[in-house]
Biopython code that builds the backbone (N, CA, C, O; Angstrom):
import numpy as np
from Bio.PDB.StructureBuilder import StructureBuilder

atoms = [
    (1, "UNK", "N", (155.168, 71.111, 336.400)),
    (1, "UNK", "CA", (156.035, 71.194, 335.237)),
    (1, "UNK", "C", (157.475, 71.503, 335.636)),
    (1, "UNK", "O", (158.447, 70.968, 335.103)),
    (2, "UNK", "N", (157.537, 72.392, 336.600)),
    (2, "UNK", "CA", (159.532, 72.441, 336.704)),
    (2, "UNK", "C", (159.901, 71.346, 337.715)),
    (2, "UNK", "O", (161.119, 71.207, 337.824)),
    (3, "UNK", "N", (158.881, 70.233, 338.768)),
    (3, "UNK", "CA", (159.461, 69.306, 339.202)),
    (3, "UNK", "C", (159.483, 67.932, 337.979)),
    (3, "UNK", "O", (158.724, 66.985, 338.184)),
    (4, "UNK", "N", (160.199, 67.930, 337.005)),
    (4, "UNK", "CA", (160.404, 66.943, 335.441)),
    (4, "UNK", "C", (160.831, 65.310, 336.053)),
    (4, "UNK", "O", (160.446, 64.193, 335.706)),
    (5, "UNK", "N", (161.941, 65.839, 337.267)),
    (5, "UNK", "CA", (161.916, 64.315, 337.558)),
    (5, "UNK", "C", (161.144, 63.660, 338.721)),
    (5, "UNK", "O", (161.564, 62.619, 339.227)),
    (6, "UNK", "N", (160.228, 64.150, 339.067)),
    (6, "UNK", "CA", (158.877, 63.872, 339.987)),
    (6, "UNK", "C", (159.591, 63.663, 341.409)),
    (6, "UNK", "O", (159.037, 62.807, 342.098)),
    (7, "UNK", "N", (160.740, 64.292, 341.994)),
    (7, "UNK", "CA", (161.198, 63.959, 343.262)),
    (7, "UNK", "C", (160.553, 64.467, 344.474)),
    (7, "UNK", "O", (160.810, 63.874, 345.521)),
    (8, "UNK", "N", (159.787, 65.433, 344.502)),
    (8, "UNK", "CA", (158.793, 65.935, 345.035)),
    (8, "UNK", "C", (159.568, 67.683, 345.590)),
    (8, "UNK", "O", (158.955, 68.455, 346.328)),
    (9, "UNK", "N", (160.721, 67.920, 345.124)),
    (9, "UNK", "CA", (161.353, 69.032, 345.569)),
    (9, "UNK", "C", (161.490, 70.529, 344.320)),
    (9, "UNK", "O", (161.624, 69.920, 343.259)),
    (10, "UNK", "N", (161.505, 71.288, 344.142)),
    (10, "UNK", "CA", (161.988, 72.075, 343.263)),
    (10, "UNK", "C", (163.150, 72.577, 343.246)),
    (10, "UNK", "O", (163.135, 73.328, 344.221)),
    (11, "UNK", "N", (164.678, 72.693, 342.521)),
    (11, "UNK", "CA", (165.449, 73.074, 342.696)),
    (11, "UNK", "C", (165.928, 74.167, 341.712)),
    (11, "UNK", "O", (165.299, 74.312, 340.664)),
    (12, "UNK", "N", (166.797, 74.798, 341.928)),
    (12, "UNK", "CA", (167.250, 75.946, 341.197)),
    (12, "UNK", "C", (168.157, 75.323, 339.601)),
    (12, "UNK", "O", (168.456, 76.148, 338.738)),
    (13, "UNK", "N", (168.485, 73.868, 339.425)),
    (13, "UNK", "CA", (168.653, 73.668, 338.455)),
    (13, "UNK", "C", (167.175, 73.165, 337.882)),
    (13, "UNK", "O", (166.972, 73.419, 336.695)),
    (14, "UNK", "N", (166.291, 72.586, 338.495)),
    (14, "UNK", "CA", (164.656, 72.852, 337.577)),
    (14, "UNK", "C", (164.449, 73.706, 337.344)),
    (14, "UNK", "O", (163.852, 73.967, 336.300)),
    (15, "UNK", "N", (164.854, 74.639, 338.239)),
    (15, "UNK", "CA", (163.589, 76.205, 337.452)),
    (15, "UNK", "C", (164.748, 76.859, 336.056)),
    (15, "UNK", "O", (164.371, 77.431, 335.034)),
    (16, "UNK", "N", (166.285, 76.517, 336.481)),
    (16, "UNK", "CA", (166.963, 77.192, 334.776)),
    (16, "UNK", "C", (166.329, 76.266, 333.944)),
    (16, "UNK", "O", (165.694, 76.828, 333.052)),
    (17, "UNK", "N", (166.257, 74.621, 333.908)),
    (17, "UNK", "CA", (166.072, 74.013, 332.831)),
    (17, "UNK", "C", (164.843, 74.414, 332.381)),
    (17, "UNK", "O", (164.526, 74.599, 331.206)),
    (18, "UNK", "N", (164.163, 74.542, 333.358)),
    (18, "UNK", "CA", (162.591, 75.095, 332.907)),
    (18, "UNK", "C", (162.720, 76.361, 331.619)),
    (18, "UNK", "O", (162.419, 76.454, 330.429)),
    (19, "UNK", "N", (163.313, 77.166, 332.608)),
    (19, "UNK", "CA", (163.409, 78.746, 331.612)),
    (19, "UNK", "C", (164.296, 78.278, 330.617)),
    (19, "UNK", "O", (164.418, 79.191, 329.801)),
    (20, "UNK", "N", (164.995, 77.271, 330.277)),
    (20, "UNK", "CA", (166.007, 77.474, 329.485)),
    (20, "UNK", "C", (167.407, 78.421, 329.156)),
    (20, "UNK", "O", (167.720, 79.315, 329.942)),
    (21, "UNK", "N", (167.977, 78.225, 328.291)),
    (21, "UNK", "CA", (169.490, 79.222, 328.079)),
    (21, "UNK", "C", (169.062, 80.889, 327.934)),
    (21, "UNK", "O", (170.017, 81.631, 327.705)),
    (22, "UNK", "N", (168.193, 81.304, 328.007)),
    (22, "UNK", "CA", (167.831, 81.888, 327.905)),
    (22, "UNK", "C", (167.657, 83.461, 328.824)),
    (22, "UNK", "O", (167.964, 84.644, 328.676)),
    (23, "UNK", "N", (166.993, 82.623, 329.784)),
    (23, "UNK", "CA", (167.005, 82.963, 331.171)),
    (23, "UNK", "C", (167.999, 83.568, 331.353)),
    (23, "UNK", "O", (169.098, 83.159, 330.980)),
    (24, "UNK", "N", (167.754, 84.969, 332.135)),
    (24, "UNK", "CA", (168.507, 86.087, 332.840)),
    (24, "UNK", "C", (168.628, 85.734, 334.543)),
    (24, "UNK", "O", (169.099, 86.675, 335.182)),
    (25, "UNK", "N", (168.364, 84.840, 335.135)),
    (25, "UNK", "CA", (167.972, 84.420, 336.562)),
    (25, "UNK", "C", (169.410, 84.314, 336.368)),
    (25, "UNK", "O", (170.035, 83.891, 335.395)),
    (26, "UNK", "N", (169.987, 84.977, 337.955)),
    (26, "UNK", "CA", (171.545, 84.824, 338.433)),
    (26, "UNK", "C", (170.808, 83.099, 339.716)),
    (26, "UNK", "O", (169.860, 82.887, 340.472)),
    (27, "UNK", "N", (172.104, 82.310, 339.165)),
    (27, "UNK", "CA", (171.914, 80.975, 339.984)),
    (27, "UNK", "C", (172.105, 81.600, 341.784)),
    (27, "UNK", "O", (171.446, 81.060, 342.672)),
    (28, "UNK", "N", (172.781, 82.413, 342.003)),
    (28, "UNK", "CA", (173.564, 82.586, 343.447)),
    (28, "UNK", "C", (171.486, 83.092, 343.845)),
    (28, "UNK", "O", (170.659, 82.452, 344.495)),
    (29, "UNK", "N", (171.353, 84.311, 343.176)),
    (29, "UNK", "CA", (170.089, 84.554, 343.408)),
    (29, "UNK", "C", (168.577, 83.789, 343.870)),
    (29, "UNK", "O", (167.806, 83.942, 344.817)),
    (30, "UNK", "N", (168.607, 83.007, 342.817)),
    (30, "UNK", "CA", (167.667, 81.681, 343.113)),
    (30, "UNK", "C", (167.692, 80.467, 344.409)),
    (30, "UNK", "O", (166.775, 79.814, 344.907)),
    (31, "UNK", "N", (169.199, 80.503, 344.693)),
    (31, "UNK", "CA", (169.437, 79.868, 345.825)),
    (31, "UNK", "C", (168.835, 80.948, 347.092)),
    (31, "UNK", "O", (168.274, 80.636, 348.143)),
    (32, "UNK", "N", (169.085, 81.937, 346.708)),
    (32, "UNK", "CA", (168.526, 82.670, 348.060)),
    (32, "UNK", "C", (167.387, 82.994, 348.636)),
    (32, "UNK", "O", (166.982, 83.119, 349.791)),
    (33, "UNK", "N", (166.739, 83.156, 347.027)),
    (33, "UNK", "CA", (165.297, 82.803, 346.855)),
    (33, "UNK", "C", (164.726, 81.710, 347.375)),
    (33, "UNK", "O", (163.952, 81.908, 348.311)),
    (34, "UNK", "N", (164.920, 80.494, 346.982)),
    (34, "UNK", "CA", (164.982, 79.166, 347.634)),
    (34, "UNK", "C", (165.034, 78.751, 348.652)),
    (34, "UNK", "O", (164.320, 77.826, 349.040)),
    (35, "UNK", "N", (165.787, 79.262, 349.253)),
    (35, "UNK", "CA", (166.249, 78.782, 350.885)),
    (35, "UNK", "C", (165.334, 80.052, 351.672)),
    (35, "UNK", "O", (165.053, 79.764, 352.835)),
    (36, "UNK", "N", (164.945, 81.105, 351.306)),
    (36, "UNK", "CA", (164.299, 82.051, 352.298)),
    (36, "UNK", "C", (162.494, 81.168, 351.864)),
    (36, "UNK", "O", (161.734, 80.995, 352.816)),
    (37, "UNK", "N", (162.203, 80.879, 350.962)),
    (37, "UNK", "CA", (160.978, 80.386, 350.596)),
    (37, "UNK", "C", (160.652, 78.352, 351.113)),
    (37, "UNK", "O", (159.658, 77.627, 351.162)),
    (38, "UNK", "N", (161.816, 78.217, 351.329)),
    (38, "UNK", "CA", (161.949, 76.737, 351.916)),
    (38, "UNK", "C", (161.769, 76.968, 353.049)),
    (38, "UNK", "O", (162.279, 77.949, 353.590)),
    (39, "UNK", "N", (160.924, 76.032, 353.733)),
    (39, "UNK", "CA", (160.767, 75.866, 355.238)),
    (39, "UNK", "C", (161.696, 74.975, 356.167)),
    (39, "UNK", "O", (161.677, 75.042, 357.396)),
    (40, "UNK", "N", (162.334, 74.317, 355.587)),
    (40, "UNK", "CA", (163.822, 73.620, 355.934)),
    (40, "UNK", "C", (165.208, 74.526, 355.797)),
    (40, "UNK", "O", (166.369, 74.388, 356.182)),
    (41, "UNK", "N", (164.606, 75.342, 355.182)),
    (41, "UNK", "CA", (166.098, 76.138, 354.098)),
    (41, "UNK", "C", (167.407, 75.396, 353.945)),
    (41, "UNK", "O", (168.420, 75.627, 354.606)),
    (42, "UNK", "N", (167.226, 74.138, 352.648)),
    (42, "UNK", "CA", (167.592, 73.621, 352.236)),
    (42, "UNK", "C", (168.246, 73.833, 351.260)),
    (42, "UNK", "O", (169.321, 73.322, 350.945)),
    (43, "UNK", "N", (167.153, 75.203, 350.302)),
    (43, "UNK", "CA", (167.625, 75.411, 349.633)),
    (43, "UNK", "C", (167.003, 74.828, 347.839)),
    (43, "UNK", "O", (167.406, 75.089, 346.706)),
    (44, "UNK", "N", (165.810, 73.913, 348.402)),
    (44, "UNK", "CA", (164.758, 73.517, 347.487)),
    (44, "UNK", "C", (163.738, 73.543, 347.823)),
    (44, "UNK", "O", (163.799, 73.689, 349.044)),
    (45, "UNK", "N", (162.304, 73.472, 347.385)),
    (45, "UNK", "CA", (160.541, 73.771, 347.646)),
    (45, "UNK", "C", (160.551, 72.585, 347.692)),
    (45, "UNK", "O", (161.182, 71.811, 346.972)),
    (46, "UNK", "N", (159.814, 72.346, 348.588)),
    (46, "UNK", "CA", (158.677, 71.188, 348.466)),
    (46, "UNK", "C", (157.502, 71.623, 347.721)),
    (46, "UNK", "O", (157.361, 72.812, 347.434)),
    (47, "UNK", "N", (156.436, 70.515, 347.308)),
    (47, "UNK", "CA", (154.797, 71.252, 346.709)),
    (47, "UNK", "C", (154.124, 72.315, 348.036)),
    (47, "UNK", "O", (153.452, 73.305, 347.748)),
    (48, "UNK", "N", (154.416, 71.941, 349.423)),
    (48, "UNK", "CA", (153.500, 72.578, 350.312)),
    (48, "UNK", "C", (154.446, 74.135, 350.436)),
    (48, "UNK", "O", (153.794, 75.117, 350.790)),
    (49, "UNK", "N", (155.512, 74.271, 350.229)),
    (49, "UNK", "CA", (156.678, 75.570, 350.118)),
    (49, "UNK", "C", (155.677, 75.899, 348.742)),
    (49, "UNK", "O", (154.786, 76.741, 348.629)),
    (50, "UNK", "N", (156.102, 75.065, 347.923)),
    (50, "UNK", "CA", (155.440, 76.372, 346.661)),
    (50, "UNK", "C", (154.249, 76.814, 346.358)),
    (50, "UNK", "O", (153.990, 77.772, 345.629)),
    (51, "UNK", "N", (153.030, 75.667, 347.277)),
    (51, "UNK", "CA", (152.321, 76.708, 347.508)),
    (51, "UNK", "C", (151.758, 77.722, 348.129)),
    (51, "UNK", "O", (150.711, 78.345, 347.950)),
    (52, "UNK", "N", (152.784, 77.799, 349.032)),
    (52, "UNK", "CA", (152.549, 79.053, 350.379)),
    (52, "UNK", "C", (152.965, 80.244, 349.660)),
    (52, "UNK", "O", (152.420, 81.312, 349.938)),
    (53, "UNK", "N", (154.107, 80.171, 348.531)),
    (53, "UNK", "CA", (154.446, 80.920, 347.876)),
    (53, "UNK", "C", (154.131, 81.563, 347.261)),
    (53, "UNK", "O", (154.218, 82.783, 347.395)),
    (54, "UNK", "N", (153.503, 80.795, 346.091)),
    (54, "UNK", "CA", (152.831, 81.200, 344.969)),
    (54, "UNK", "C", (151.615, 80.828, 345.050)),
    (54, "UNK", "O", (150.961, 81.820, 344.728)),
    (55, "UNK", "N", (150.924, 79.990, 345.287)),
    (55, "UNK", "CA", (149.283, 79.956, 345.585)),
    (55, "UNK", "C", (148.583, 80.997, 345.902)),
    (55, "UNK", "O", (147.429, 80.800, 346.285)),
    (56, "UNK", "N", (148.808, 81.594, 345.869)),
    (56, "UNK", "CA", (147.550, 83.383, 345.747)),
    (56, "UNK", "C", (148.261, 84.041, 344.498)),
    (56, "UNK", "O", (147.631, 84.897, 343.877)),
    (57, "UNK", "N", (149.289, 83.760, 344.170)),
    (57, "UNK", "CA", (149.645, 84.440, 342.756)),
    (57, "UNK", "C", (149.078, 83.846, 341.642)),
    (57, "UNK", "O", (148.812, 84.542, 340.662)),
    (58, "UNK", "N", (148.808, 82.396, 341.656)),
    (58, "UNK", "CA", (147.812, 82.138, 340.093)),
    (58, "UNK", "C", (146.711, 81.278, 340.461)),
    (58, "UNK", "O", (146.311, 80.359, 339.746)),
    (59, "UNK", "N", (146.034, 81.708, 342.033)),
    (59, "UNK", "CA", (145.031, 81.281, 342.225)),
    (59, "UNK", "C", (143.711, 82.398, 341.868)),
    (59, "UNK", "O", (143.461, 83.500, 342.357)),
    (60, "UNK", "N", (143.153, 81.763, 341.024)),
    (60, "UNK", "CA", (142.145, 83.281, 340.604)),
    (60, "UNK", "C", (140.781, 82.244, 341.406)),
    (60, "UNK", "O", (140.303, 81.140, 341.148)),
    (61, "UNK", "N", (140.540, 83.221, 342.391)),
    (61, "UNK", "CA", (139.505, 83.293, 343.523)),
    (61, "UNK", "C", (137.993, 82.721, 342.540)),
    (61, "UNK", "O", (137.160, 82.069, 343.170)),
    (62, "UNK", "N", (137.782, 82.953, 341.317)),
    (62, "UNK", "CA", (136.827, 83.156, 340.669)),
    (62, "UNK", "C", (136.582, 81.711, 339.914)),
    (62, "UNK", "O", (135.471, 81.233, 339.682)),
    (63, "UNK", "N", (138.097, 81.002, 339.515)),
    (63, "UNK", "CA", (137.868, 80.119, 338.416)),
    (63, "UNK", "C", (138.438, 79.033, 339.132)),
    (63, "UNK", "O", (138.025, 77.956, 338.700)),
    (64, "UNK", "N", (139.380, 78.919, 340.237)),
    (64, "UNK", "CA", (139.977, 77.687, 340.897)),
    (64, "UNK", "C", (140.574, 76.905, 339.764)),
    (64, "UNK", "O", (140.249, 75.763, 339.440)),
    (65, "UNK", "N", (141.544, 77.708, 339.168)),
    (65, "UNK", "CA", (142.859, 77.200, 338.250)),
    (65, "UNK", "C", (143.436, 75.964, 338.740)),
    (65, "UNK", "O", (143.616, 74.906, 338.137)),
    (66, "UNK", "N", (143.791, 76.396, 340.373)),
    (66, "UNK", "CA", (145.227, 76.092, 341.063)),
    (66, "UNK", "C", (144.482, 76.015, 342.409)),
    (66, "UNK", "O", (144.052, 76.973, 343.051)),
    (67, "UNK", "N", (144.386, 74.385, 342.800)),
    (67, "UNK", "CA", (143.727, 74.015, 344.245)),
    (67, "UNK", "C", (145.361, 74.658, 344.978)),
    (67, "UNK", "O", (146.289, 73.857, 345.097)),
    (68, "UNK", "N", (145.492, 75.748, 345.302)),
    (68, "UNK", "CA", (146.591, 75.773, 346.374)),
    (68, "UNK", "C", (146.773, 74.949, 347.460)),
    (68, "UNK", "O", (147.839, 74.480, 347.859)),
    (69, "UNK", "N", (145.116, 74.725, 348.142)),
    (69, "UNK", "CA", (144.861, 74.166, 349.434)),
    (69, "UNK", "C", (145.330, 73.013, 349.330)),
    (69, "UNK", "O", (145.662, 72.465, 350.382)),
    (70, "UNK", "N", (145.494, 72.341, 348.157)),
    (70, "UNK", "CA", (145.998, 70.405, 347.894)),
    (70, "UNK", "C", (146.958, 70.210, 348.592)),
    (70, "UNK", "O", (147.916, 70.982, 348.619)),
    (71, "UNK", "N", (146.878, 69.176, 349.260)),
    (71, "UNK", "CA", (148.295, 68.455, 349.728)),
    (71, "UNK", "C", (148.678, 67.533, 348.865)),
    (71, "UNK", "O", (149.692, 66.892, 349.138)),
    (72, "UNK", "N", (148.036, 67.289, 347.765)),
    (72, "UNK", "CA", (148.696, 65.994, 347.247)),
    (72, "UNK", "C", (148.942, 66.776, 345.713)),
    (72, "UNK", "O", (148.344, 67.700, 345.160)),
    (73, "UNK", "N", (150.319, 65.791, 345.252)),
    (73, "UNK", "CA", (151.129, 66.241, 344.019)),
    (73, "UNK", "C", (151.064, 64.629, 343.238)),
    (73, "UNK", "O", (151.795, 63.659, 343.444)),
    (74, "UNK", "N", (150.073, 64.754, 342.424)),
    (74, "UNK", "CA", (149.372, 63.614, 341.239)),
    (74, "UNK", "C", (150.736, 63.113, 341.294)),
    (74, "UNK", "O", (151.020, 62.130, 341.979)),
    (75, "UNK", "N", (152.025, 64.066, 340.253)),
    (75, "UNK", "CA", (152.769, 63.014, 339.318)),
    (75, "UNK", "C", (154.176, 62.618, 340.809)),
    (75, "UNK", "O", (155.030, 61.732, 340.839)),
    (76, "UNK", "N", (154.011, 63.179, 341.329)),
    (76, "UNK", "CA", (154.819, 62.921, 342.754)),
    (76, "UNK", "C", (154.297, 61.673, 343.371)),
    (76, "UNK", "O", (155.131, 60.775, 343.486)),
    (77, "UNK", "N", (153.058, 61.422, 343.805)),
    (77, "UNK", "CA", (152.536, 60.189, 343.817)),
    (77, "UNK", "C", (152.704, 59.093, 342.925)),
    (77, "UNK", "O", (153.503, 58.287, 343.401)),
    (78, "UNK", "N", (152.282, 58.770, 341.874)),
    (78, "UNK", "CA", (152.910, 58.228, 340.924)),
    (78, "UNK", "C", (154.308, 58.218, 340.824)),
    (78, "UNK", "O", (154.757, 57.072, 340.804)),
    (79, "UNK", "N", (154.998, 58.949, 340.768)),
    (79, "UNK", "CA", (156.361, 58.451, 340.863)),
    (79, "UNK", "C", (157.324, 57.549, 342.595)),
    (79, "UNK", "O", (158.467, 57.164, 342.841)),
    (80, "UNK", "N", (156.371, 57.585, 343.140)),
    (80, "UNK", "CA", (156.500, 57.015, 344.350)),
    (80, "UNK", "C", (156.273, 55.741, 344.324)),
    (80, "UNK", "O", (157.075, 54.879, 344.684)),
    (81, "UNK", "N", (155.280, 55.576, 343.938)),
    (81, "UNK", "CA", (154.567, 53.937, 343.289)),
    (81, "UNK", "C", (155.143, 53.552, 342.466)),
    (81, "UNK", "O", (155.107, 52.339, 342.674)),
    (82, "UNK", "N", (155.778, 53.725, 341.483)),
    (82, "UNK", "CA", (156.948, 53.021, 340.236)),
    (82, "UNK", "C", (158.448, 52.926, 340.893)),
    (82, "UNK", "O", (159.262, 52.040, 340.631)),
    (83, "UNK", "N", (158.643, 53.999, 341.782)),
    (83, "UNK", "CA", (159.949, 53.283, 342.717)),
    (83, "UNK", "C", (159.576, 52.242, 343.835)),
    (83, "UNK", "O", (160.413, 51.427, 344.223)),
    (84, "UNK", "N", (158.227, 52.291, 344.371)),
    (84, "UNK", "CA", (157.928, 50.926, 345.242)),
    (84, "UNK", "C", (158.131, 49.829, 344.236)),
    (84, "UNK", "O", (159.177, 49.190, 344.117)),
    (85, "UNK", "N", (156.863, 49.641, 343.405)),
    (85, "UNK", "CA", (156.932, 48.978, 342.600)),
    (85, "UNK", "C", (158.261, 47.663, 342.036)),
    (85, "UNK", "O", (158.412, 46.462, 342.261)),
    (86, "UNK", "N", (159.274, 49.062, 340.947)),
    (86, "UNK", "CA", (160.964, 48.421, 340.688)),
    (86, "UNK", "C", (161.608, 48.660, 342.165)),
    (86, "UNK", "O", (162.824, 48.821, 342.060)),
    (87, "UNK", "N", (161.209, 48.722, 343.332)),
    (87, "UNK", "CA", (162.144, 48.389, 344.452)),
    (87, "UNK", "C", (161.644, 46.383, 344.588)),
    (87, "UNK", "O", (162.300, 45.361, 344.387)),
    (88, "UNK", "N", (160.459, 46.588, 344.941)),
    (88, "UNK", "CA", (159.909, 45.397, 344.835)),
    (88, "UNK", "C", (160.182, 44.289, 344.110)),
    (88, "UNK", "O", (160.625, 43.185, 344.429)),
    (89, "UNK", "N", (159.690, 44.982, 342.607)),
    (89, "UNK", "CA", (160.110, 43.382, 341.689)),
    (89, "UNK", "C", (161.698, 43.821, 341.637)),
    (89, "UNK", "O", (161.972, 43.530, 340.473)),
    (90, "UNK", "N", (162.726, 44.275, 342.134)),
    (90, "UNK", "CA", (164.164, 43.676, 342.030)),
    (90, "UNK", "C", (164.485, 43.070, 343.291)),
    (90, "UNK", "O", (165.531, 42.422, 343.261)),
    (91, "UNK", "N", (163.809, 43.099, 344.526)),
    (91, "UNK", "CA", (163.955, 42.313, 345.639)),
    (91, "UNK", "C", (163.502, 40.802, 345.019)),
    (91, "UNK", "O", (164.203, 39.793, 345.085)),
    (92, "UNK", "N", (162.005, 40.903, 344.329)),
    (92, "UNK", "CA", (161.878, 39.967, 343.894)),
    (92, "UNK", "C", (162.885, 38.665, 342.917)),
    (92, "UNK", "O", (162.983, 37.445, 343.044)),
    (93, "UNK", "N", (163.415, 39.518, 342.092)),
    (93, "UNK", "CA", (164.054, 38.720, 341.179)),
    (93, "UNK", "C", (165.856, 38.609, 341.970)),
    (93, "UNK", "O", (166.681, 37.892, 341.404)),
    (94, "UNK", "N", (166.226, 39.338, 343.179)),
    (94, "UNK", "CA", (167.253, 38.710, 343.638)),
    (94, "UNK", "C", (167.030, 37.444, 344.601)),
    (94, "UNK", "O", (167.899, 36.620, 344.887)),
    (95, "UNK", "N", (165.497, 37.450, 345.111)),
    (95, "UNK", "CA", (165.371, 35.798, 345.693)),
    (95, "UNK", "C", (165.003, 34.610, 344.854)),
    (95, "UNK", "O", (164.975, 33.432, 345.211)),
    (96, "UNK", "N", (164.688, 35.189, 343.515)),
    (96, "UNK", "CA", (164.707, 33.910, 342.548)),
    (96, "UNK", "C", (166.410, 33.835, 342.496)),
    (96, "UNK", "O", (166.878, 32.795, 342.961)),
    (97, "UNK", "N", (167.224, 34.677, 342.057)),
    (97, "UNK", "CA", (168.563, 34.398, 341.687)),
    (97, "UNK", "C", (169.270, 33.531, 343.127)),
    (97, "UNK", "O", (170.254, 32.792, 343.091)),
    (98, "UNK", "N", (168.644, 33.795, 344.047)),
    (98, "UNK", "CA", (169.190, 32.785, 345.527)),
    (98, "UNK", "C", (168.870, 31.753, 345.251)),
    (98, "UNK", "O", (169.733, 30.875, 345.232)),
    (99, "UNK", "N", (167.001, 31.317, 344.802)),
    (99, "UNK", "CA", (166.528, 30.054, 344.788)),
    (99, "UNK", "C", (167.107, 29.366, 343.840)),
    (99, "UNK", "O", (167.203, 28.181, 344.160)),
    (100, "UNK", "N", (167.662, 29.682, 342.495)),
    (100, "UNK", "CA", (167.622, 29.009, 341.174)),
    (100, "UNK", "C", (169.556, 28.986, 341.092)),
    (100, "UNK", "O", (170.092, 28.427, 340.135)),
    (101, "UNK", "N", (170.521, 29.742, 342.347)),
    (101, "UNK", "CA", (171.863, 29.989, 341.676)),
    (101, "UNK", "C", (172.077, 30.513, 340.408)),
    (101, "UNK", "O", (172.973, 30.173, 339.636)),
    (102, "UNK", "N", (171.119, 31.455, 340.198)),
    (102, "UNK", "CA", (171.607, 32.171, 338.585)),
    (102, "UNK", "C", (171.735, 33.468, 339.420)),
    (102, "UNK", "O", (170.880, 34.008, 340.122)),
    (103, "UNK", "N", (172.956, 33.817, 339.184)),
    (103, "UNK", "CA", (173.481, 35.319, 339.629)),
    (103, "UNK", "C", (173.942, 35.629, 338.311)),
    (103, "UNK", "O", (174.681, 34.926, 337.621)),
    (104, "UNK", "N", (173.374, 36.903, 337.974)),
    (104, "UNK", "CA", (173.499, 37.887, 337.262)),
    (104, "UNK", "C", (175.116, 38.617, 337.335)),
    (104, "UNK", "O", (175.373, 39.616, 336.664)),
]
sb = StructureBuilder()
sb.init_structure("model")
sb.init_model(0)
sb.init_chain("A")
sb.init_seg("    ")
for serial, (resi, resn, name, xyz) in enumerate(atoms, 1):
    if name == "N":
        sb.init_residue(resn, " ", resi, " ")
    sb.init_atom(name, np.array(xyz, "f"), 0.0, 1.0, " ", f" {name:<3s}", serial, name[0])
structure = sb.get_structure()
């Protein structure tokens, strides 16, 4: 839910939009947070950063809420495949525009 545009990273403007205007989180803070919890210290999570993080915090041992152990991120996948995908069919439709001389 706070990665919205499926890039596979978490950043400190996802987690305000997440919390909304609302939110008491200082931005300088979250970056620091971020980058000590990033394994690049970049300065954003990856899924395998957030769950080293937080994966024992809402993993309840009892009910398996939250596969921490997953390597794979469903809507991250999927969004990988719809940029292959429109990478594809626009390669596609610029070698019809070669074959046919219709440039756009």
């Amino acid at each position: 839910m706070l990665d919205q545009d499926y890039d596979g990273y978490i950043t400190v403007e996802d987690i305000l939009k997440y919390l909304g205007n609302d939110s008491e989180l200082n931005y300088n803070d979250l970056i620091k947070i971020l980058k000590d919890k990033d394994s690049k210290h970049e300065g954003r999570i990856n899924y395998s950063d957030f769950s080293k993080w937080l994966g024992s915090a809402i993993h309840m041992s009892e009910g398996f809420y939250f596969r921490h152990d997953s390597i794979k991120n469903p809507h991250y996948e999927l969004h990988l495949e719809e940029q292959e995908h429109k990478t594809k069919e626009d390669k596609w439709k610029a070698g019809q525009c070669l074959l046919t001389g219709d440039i756009e």
